[in-house]
C-alpha positions as CSV (number, residue, x, y, z in Angstrom):
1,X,-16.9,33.3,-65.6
2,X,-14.6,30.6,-64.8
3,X,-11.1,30.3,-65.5
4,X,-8.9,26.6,-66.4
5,X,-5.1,27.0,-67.4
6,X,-4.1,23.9,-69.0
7,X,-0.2,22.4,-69.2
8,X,1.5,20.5,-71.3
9,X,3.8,19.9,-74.0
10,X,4.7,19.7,-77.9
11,X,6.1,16.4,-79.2
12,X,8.7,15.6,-80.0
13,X,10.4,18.0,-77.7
14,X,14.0,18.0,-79.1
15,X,12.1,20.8,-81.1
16,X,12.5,24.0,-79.1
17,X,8.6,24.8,-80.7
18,X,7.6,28.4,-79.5
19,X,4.1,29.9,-80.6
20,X,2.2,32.9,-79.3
21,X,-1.2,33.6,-80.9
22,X,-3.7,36.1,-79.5
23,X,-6.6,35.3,-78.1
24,X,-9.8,33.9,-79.9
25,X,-13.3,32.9,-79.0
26,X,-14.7,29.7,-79.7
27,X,-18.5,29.1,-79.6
28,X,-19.7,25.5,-80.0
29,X,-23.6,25.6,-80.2
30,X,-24.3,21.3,-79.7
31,X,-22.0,22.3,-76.4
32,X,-24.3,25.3,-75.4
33,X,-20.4,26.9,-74.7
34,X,-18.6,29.5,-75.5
35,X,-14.9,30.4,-74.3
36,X,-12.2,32.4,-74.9
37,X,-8.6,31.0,-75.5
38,X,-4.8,31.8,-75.4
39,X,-2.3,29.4,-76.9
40,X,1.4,30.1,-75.7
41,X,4.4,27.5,-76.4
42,X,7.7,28.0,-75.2
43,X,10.2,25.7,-76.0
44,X,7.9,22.9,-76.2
45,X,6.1,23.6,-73.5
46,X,2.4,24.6,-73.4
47,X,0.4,26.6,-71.1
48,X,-3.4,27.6,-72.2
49,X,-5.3,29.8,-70.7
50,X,-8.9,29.3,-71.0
51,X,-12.3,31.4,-69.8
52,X,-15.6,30.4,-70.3
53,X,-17.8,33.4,-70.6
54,X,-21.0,31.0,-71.2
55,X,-22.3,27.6,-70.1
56,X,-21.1,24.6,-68.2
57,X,-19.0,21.4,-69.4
58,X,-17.2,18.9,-67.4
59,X,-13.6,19.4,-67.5
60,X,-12.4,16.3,-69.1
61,X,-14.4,17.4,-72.4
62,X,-13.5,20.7,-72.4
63,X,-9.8,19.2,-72.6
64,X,-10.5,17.1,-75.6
65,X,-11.9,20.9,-76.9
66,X,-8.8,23.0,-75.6
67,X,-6.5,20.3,-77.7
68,X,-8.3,20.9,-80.9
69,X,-7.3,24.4,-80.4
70,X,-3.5,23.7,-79.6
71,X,-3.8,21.7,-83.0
72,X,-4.9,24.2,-85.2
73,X,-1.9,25.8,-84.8
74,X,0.8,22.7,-84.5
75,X,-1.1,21.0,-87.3
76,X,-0.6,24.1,-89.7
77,X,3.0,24.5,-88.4
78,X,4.0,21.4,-89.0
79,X,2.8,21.5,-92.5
80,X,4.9,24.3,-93.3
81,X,8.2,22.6,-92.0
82,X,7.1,19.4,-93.7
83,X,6.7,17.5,-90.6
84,X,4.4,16.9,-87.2
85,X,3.5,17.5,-83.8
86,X,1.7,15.6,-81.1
87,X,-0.1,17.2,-78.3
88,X,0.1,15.7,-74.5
89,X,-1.9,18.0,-71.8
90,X,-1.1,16.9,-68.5
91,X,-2.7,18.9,-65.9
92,X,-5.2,22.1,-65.2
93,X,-5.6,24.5,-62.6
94,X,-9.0,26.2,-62.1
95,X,-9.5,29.5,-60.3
96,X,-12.5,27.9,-58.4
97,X,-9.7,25.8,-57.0
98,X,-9.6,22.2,-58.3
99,X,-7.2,20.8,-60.3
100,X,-6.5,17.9,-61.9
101,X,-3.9,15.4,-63.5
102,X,-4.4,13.8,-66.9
103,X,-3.4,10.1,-66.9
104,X,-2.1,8.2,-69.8
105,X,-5.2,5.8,-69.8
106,X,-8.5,6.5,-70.2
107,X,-11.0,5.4,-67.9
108,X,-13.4,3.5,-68.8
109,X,-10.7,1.1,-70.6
110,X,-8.7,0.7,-67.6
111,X,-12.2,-0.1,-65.7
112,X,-12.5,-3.1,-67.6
113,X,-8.8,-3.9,-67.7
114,X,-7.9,-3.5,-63.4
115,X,-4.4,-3.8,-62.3
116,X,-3.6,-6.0,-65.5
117,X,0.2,-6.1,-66.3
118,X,2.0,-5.3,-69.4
119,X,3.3,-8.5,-70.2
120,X,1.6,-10.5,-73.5
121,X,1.1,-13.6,-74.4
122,X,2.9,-15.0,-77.2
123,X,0.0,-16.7,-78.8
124,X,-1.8,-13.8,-79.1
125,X,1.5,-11.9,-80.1
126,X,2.0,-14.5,-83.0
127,X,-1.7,-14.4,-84.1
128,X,-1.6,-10.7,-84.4
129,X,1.7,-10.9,-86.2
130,X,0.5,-13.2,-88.6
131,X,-2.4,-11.0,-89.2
132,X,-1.7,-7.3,-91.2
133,X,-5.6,-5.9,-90.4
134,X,-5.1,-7.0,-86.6
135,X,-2.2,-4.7,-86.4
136,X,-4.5,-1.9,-88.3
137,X,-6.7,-2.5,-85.6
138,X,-4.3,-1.8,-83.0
139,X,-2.9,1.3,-84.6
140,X,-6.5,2.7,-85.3
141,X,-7.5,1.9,-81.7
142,X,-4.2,3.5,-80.6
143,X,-5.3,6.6,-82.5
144,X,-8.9,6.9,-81.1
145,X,-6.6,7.1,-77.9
146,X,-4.0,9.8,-78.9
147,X,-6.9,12.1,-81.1
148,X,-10.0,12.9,-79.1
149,X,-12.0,14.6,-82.3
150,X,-11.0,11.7,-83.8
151,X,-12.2,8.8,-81.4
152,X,-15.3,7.8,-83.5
153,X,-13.5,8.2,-86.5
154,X,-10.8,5.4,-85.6
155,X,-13.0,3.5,-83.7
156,X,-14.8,2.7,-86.8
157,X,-11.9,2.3,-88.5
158,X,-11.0,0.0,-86.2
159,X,-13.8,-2.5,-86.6
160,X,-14.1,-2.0,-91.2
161,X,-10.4,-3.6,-90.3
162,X,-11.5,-6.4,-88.7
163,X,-14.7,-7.0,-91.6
164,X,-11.4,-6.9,-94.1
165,X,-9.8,-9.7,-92.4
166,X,-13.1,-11.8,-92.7
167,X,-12.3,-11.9,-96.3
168,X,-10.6,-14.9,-98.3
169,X,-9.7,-12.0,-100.7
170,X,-8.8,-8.3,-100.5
171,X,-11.3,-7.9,-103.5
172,X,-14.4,-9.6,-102.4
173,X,-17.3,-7.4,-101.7
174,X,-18.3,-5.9,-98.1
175,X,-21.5,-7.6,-97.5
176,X,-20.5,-10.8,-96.9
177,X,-17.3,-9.7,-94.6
178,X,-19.6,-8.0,-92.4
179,X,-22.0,-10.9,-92.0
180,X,-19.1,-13.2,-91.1
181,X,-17.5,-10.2,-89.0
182,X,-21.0,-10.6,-86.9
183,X,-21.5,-14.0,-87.1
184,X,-18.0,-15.4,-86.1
185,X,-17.9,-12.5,-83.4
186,X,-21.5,-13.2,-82.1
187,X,-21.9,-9.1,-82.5
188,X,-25.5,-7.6,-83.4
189,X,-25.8,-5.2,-86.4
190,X,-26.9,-2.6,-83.6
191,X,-23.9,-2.7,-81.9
192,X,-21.5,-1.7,-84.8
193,X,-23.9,1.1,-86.3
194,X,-24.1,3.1,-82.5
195,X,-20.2,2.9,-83.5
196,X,-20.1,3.7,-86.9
197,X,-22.9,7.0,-85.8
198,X,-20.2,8.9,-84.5
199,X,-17.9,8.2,-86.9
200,X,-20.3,9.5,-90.1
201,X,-19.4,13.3,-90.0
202,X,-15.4,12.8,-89.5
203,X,-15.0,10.7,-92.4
204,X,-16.3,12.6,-94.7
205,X,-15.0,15.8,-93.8
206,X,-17.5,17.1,-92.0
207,X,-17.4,19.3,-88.7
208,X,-18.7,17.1,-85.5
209,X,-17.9,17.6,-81.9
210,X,-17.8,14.5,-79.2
211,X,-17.9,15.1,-75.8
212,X,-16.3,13.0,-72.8
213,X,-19.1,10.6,-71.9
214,X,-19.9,9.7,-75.8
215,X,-16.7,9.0,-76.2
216,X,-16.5,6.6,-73.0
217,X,-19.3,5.1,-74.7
218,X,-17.7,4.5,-78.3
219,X,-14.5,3.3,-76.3
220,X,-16.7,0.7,-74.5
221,X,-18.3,-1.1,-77.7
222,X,-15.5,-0.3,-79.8
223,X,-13.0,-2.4,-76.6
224,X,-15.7,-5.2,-76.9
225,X,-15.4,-6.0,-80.1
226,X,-11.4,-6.4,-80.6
227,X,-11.4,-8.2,-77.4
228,X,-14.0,-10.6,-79.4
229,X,-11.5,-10.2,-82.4
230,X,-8.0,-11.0,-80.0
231,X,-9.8,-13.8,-79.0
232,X,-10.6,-15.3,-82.8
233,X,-7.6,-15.0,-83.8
234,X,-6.1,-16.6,-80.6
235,X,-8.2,-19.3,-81.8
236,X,-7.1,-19.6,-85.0
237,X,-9.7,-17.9,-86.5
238,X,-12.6,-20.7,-85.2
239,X,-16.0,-18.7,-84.9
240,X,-16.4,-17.8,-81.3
241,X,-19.6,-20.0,-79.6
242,X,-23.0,-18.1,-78.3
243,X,-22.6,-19.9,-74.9
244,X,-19.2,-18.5,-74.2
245,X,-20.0,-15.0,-75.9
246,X,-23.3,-14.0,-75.6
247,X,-24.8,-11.9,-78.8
248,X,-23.7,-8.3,-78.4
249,X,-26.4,-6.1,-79.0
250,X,-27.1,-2.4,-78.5
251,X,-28.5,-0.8,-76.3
């Protein structure tokens, strides 16, 4: 069996939060793994204890797992009080040896991105300002970040957003956003239903699992498209040309 121990902490953390729940196993059959867990928070301040009696899973997924746990019980908790909790694990030590340190990013978006700065444009600032479903697209984006379950979920969010903004009114049928969302974008059918697959079971309630490479993927067509979107709006919303943006298409 191996052993991770996973640190972190409760936000916001000007809530001395402490919770101590006895262990309990969670077996997740798509995963072929099964684990037992310990949640203890102390002041804010979260260390998790985690042993895998059965199969193998890279550890980056296995955090994304471990978090769901944590939120079971900071989700119900803050429904009680009448408010919320976020969840940031930093780190984890494993008895084989290894550790590791979480960064803020995530990887395959900073890939594609490289040493770019924090500084924006103020065109681009001003066409997203102008634009309410461009700044749904950035907080459903910014949420397929901060919820790991909930990456396919948002990320499909992220993208109905930008077929709303193809529409001359909020009341105007789907069909025709959607074809303009593709044509204007220069984006295949393909490419937005591999999105929208992982986003099926979480909006309707229903129990799924994602594990770290899927979700790479989703991040990587999901990034493509509001890059393609950014740049419409940039241009004030003139359709973006097949010889500068080649058809998207998946696989």
């Amino acid at each position: 069996m191996t052993q991770w121990t996973f640190f972190g902490r409760v936000l916001p953390e000007r809530i001395p939060l402490k919770v101590a729940l006895p262990e309990w196993t969670s077996e997740l059959t798509e995963f072929g793994l099964r684990y037992r867990v310990t949640i203890q928070i102390a002041d804010g301040q979260l260390i998790v204890p985690v042993i895998i009696e059965s199969g193998q899973i890279d550890v980056h997924t296995l955090r994304n797992l471990v978090e769901n746990d944590i939120r079971i019980a900071t989700d119900l908790i803050g429904y009680l009080i009448g408010g919320s909790f976020d969840v940031d694990i930093v780190s984890a030590t494993s008895d084989a040896g290894p550790s590791v340190v979480f960064g803020i990013k995530v990887p395959v978006l900073e890939e594609v991105r490289g040493t770019q700065t924090t500084s924006i444009e103020s065109d681009l600032l001003n066409a997203v300002a102008q634009e309410i479903p461009a700044r749904l697209v950035l907080a459903d984006f910014r949420e397929a970040i901060r919820n790991p379950a909930g990456t396919g979920f948002f990320s499909y969010r992220a993208v109905e957003a930008m077929m709303q903004s193809m529409k001359a009114h909020p009341d105007d049928k789907d069909g025709p956003a959607w074809e303009k969302l593709r044509d204007r974008l220069e984006i295949d059918r393909s490419f937005i239903d591999e999105i929208k697959k992982h986003a099926k079971y979480p909006r309707h309630g229903k129990v799924t699992s994602i594990d770290d490479a899927d979700r790479a993927k989703v991040f990587r067509l999901t990034d493509q498209i509001v890059r393609r979107y950014l740049e419409f709006l940039r241009r004030r919303k003139t359709p973006l040309s097949a010889s500068e943006f080649p058809l998207l298409v998946y696989p």
